[in-house]
LUMTOR-993383 format. One record per residue (C-alpha): residue number from 1; residue in one letter; z, y, x. Coordinates in Angstrom, 3 decimals. Layout:
N
REC    nr   rest          w          v          u
REC   NUM      A          Z          Y          X
...
***
This chain:
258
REC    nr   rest          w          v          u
REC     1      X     20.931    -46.368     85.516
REC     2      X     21.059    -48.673     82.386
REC     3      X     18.561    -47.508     79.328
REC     4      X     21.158    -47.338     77.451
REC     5      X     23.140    -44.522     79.455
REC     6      X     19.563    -42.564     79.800
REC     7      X     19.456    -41.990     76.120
REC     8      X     23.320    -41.096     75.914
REC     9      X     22.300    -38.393     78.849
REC    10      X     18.940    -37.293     77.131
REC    11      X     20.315    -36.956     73.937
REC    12      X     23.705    -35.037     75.605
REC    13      X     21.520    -32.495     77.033
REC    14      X     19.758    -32.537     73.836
REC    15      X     22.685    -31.225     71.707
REC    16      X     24.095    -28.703     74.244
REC    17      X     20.523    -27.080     74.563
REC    18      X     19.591    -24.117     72.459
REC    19      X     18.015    -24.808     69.562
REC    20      X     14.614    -23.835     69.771
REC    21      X     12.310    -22.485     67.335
REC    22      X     10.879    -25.349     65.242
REC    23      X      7.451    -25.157     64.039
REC    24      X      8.717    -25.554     59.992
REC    25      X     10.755    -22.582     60.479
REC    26      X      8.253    -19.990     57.916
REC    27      X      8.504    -16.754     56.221
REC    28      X      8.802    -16.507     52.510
REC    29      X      8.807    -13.593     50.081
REC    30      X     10.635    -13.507     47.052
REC    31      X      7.691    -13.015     44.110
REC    32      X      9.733    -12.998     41.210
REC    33      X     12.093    -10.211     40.000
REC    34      X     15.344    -11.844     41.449
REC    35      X     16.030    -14.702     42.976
REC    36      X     19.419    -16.939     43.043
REC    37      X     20.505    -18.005     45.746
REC    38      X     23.071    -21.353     45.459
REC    39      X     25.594    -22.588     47.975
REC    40      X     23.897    -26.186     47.756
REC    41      X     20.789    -27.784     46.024
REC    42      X     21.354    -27.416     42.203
REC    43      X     21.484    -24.954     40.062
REC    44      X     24.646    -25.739     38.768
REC    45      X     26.563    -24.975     41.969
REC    46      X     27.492    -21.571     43.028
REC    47      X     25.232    -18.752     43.288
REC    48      X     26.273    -16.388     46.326
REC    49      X     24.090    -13.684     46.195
REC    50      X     21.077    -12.686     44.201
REC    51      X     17.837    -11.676     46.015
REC    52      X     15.532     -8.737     44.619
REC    53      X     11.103     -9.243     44.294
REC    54      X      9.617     -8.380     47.797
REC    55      X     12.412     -9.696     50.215
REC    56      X     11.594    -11.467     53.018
REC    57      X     13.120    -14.262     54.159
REC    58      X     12.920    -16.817     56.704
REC    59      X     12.490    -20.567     55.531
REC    60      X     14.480    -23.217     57.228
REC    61      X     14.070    -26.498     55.896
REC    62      X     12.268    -27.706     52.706
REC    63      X     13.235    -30.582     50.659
REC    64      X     12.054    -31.924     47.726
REC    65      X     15.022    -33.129     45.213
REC    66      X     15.449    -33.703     41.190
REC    67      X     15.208    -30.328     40.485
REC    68      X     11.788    -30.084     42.153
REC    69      X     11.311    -27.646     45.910
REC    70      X     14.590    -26.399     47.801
REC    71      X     14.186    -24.315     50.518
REC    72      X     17.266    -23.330     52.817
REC    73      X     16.952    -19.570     53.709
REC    74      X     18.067    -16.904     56.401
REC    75      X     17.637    -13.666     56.239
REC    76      X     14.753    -12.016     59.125
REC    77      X     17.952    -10.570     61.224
REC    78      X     18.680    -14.389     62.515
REC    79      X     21.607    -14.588     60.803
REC    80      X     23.153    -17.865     59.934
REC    81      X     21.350    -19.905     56.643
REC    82      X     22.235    -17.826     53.287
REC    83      X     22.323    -20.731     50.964
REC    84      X     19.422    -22.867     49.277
REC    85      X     16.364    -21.058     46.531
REC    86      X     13.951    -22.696     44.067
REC    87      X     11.004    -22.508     46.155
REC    88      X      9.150    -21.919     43.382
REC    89      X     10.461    -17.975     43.785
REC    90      X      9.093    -17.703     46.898
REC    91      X      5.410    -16.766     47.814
REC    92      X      4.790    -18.932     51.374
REC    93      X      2.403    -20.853     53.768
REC    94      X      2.113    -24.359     52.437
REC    95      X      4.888    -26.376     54.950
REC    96      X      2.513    -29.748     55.190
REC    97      X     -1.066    -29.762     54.812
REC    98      X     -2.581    -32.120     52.375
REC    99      X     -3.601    -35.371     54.491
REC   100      X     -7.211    -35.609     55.027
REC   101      X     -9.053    -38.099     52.595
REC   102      X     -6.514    -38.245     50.126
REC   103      X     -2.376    -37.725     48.932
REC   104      X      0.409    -38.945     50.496
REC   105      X      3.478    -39.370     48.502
REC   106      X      6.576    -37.351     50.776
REC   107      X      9.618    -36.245     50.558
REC   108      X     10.752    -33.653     52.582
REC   109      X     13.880    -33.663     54.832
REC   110      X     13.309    -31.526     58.309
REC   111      X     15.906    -33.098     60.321
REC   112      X     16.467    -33.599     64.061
REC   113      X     14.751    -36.254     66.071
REC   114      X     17.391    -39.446     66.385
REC   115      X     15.505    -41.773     68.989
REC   116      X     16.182    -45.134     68.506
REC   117      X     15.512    -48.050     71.080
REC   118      X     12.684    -50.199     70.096
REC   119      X     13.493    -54.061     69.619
REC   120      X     11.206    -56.199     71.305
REC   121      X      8.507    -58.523     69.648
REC   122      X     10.869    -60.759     67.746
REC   123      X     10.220    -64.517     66.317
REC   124      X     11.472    -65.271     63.166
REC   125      X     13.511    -67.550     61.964
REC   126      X     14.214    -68.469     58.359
REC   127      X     18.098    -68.408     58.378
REC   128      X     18.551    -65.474     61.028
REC   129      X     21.030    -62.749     60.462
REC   130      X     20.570    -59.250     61.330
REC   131      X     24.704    -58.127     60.174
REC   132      X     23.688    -55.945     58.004
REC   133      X     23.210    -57.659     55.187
REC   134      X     26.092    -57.056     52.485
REC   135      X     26.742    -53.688     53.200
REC   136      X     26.066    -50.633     51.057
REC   137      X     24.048    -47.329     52.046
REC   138      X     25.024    -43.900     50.581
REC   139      X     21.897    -42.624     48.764
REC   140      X     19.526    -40.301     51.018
REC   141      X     18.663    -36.790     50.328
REC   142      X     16.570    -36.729     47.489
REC   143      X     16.302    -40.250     46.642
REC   144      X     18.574    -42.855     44.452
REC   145      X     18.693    -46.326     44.969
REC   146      X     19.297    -46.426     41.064
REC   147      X     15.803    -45.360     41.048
REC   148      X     14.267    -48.802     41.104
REC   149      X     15.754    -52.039     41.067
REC   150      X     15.474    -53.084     44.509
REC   151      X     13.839    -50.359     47.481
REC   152      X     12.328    -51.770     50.654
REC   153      X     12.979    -49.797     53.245
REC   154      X     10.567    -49.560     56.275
REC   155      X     12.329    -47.680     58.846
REC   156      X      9.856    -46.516     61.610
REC   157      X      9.162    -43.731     63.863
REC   158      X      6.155    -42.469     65.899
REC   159      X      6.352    -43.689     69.657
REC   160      X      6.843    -47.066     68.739
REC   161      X      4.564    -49.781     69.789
REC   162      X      5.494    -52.446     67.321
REC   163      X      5.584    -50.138     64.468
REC   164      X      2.124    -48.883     65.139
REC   165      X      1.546    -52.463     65.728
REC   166      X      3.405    -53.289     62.068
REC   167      X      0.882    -50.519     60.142
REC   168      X     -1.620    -53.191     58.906
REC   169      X      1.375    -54.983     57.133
REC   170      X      3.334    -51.815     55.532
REC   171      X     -0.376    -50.870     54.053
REC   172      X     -0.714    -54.683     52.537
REC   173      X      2.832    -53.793     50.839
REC   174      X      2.201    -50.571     49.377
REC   175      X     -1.269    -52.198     47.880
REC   176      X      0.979    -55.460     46.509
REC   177      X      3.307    -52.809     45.350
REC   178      X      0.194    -50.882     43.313
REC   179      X     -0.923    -54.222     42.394
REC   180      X      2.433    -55.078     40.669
REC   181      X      2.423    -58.122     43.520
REC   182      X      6.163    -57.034     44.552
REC   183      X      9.084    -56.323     42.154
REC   184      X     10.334    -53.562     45.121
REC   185      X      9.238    -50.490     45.634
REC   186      X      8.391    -49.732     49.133
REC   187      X      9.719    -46.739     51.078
REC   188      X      9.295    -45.597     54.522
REC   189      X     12.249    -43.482     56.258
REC   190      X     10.973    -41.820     59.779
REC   191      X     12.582    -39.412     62.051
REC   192      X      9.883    -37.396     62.640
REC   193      X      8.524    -34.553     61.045
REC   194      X      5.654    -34.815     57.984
REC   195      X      2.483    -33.576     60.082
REC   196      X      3.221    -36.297     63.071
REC   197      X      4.485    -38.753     60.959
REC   198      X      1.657    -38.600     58.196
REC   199      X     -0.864    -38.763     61.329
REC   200      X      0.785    -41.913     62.528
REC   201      X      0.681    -43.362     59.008
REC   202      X     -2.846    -42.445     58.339
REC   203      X     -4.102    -44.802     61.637
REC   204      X     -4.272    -47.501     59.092
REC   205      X     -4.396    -46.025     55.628
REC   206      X     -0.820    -46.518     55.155
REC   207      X     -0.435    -44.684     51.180
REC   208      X      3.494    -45.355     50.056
REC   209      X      6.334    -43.005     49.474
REC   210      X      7.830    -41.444     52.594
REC   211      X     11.096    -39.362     53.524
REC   212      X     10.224    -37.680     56.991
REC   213      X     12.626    -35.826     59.412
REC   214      X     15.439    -38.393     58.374
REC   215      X     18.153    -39.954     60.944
REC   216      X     17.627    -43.137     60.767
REC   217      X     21.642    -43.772     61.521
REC   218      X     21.824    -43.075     57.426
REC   219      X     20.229    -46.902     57.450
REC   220      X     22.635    -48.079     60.219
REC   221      X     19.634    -48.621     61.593
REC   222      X     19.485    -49.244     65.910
REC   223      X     16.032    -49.715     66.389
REC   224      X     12.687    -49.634     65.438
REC   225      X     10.620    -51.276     62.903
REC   226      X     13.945    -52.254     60.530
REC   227      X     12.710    -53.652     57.292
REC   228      X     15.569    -53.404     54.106
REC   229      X     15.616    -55.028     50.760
REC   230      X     18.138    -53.061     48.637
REC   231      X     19.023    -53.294     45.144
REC   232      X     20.246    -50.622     42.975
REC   233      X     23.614    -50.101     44.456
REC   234      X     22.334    -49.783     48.033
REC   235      X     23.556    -53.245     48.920
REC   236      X     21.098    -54.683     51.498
REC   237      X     20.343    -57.809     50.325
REC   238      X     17.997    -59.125     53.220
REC   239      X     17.278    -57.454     57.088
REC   240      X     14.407    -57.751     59.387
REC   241      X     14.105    -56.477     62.533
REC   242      X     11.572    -55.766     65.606
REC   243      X      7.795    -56.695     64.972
REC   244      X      7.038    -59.843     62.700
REC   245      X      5.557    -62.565     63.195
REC   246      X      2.934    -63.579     60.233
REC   247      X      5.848    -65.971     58.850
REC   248      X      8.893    -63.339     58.986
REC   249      X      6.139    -60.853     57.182
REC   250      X      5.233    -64.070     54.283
REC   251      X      8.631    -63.496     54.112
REC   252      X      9.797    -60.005     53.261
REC   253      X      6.637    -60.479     50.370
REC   254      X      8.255    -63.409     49.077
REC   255      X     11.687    -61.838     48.986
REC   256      X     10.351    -58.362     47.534
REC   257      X      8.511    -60.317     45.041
REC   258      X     11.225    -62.325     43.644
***
């Protein structure tokens, strides 16, 4: 059977499994002397109910937005998710311990696992085309292209040789990036969730901003390691794909330093 009609048959079963239990999933207690609770992540949409000091509550997801820590909540019956809370309200275990030997920048999105096939070693070429260049991304959960001028994207996941293989290079750009060496700043999307993802990044010291438990299909990305140069809008100006070679890496610096 092809690879490619494996993963349509893994990820089938996938879907019509039950859902099981996900390690994230924590309880929370409501610490203040009421609680709103809003039918999406700001406080100026709707508040559908109001919950009083001392309930518990079961904690879905957690992401971190504008507004500061969202949690989605259910109540401890297993009833469907209530709406989004301030997490701020809530007294709970921490959701991602503190990396060892120092702080890595996250953002919080528990998502499913998307796999993704992994592209091959690739050689570069100066004037190859990925087709996706020219086309415009919709803004992820708690991040805004309008944020910086231009965003490069490193879109990677655990399980993948090349990426692993790539870590040496994403550390060099979030130094050049502290070192004001790249007019980008550099962000890493992964599917995976922030304790097995921050592991993978912390093989080689890897310190940039990261948005775990993210489909990488938001990036129209097929495979893994995808690097994106996008400016404000969410246009990608330039694409890489696969593992590069020491000339295709001179020149994502060159074009995030521009």
């Amino acid at each position: 059977m092809p690879s490619s009609n494996v993963w349509c048959a893994l990820i089938s079963l996938f879907l019509l499994a039950p859902s099981p239990a996900f390690p994230q999933v924590k309880q929370g207690t409501v610490k203040v002397d009421s609680l709103a609770v809003y039918s999406e992540m700001s406080t100026e949409s709707d508040v559908v109910k109001t919950l009083a000091q001392g309930t518990v509550v079961r904690v879905l997801l957690t992401v971190t937005g504008a507004e500061g820590n969202w949690c989605s909540i259910a109540s401890q019956n297993g009833s469907p998710r209530i709406g989004y809370v301030l997490c701020s309200g809530l007294d709970r275990p921490k959701d991602t311990p503190a990396p060892p030997g120092g702080r890595l920048p996250q953002i919080l999105n528990f998502g499913s696992y998307t796999p993704v096939q992994t592209p091959k070693r690739q050689t570069y070429e100066s004037d190859e085309k990925t087709g996706l260049e020219g086309q415009t991304l919709a803004p992820l959960p708690g991040y805004s292209w309008s944020s910086y001028p231009r965003t490069l994207v490193l879109a990677i996941r655990t399980g993948c040789p090349y990426c692993e293989a790539s870590l040496p290079f994403y550390r060099q750009l979030g130094e050049q990036e502290k070192g004001n060496a790249l007019h980008a700043h550099v962000l890493i999307v992964m599917p995976n969730d922030a304790v097995s993802g921050s592991s993978f990044l912390r093989k080689d010291d890897v310190d940039v901003q990261v948005i775990f438990g993210q489909r990488l299909g938001a990036l129209r990305v097929s495979g893994t390691p995808t690097v994106l140069l996008l400016d404000s809008s969410g246009r990608i100006e330039r694409a890489w794909m696969g593992q590069l070679t020491p000339l295709g890496e001179k020149d994502v610096m060159n074009a995030a330093g521009d």
